[in-house]
C-alpha positions as CSV (number, residue, x, y, z in Angstrom):
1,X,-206.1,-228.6,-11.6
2,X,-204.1,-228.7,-15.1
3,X,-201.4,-231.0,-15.5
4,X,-198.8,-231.4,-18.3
5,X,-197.4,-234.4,-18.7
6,X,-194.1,-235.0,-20.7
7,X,-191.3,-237.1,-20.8
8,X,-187.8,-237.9,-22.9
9,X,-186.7,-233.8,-24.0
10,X,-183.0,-235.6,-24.5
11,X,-181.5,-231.7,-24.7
12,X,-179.9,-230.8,-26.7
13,X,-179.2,-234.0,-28.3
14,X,-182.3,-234.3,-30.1
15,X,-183.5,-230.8,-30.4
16,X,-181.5,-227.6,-29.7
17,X,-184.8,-226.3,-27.0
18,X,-188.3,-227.4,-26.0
19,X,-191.4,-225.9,-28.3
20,X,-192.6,-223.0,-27.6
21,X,-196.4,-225.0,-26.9
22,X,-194.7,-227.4,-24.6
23,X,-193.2,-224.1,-22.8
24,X,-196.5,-222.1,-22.6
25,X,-198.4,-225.1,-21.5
26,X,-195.9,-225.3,-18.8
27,X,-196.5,-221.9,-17.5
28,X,-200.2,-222.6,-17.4
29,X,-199.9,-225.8,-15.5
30,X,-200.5,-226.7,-12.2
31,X,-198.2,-229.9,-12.2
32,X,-195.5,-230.7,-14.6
33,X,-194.8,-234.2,-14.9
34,X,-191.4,-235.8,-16.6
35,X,-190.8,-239.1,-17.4
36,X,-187.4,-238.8,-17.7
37,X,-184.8,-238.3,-20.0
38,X,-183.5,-234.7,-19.6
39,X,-180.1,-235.4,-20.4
40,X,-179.2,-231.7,-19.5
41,X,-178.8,-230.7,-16.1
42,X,-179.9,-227.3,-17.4
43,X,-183.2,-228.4,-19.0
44,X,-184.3,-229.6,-15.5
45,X,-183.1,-226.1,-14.4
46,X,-185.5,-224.7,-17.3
47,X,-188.4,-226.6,-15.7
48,X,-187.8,-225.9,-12.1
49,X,-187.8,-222.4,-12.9
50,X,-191.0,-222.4,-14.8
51,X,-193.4,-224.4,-13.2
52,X,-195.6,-224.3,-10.2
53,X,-194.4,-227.7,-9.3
54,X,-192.5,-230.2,-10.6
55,X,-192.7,-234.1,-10.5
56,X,-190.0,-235.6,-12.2
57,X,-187.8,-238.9,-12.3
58,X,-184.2,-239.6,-13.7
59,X,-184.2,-241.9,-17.1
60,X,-181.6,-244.7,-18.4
61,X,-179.7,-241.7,-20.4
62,X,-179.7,-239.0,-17.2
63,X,-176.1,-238.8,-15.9
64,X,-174.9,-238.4,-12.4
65,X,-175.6,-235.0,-11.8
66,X,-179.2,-235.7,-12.8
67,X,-179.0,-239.1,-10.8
68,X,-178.5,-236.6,-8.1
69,X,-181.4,-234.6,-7.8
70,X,-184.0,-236.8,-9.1
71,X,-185.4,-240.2,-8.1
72,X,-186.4,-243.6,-10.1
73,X,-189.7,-243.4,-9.2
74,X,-191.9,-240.4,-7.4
75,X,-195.5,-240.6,-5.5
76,X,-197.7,-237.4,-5.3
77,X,-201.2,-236.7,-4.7
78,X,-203.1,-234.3,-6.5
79,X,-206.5,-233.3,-6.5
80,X,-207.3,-236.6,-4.5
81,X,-205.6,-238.5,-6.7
82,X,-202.5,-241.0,-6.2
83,X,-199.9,-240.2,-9.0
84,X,-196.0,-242.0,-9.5
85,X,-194.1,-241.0,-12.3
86,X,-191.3,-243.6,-13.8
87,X,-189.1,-243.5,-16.7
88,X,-189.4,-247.6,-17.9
89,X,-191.9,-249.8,-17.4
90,X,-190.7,-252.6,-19.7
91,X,-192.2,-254.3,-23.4
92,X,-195.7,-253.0,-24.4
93,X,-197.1,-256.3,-23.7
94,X,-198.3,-257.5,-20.5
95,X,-197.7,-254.1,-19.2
96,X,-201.0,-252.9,-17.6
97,X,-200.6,-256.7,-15.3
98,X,-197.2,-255.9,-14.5
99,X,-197.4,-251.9,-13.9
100,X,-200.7,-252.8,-11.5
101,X,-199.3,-255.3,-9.5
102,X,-195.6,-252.6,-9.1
103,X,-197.8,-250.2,-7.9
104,X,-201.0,-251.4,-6.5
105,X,-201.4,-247.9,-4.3
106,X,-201.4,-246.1,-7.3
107,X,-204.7,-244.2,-9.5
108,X,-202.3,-242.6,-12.6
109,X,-198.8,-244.1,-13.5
110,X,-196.6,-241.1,-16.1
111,X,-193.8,-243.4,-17.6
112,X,-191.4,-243.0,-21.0
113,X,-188.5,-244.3,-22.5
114,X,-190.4,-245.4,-25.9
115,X,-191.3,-242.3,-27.0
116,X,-194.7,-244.3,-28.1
117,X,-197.7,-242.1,-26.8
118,X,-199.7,-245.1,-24.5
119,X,-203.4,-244.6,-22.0
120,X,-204.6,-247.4,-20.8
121,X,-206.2,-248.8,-18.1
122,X,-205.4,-251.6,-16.6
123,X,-207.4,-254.2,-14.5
124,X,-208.3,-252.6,-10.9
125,X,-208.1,-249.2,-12.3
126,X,-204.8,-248.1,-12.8
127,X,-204.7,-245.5,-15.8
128,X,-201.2,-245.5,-17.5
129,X,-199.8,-242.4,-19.5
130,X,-197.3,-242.0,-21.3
131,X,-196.7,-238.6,-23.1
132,X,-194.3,-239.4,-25.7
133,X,-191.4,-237.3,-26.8
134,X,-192.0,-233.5,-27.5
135,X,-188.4,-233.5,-29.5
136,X,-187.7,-237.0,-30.7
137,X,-190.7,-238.7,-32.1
138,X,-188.3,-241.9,-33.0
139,X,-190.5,-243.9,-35.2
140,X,-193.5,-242.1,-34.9
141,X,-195.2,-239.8,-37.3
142,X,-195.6,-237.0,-34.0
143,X,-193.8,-235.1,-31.2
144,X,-196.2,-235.3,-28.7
145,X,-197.0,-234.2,-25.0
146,X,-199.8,-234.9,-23.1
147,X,-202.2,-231.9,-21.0
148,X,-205.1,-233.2,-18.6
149,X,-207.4,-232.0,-15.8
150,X,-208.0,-232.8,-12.4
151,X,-211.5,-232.7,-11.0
152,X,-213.5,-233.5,-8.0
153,X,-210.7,-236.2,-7.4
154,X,-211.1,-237.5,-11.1
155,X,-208.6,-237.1,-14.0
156,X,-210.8,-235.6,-17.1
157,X,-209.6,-234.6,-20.1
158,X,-206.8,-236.4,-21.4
159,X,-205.2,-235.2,-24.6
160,X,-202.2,-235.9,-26.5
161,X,-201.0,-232.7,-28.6
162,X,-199.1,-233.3,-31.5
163,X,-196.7,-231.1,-32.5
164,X,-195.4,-229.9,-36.0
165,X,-193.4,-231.6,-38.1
166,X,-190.5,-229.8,-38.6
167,X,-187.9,-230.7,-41.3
């Protein structure tokens, strides 16, 4: 099973559309995961229409409308694995402790908001992801998005993609 995993687009406030990577690993994905962060009621149209499934939560800059038709926090199994899916998860440090004991009866957490690519593991096993921004890489030197695999109820291949710098 391939997933994608992305979070913090902010269309069209920071970019004017999504990379044309992000797009075509979308259409090859199994899962799409989102962080948060759409800002655009039509970007979550975008992914709706273009993935197999979508599991995505609202972020501290999604307005009402986006409020509406997502959740804080979502909880899906895939390939025999628990996943949830948040937008914040509070300061860098301390946050494997904190993140494990929020959701002991998760395997994989997906979170954003920093736009600061993170994968750890935290004591007892919980793996946490964070994908970075594919359109606002803030203080870092990347866009990035993250692509992994799902097999025989383990997640395998893990890989942040960078994206072009553009000016």
């Amino acid at each position: 099973m391939r997933l994608l995993l992305t979070s913090d687009t902010h269309l069209p406030r920071r970019a004017k559309r999504l990379p044309a990577s992000l797009l075509a690993e979308m259409d090859a994905a199994d899962v799409v995961f989102h962080a948060g962060d759409w800002v655009d009621t039509a970007t979550l149209d975008l992914f709706e229409a273009r993935t197999k499934r979508l599991v995505g939560v609202f972020g501290n800059n999604d307005g009402p409308e986006l409020r509406a038709r997502l959740s804080e926090v979502a909880r899906v199994e895939c390939g025999g694995l628990r996943f949830g899916v948040v937008h914040e998860t509070g300061a860098s440090q301390g946050r494997e402790a904190r993140c494990a004991a929020r959701f002991p009866d998760l395997d994989v957490l997906v979170f954003g908001h920093s736009h600061i690519p993170w994968d750890t593991t935290a004591p007892g096993g919980l793996r946490l992801l964070n994908p970075g921004s594919p359109t606002d890489r803030r203080r870092e030197p990347y866009c990035t998005y993250m692509t992994a695999e799902v097999s025989g109820g383990r997640l395998t291949d893990v890989r942040l993609h960078r994206l072009p710098r553009t000016a």
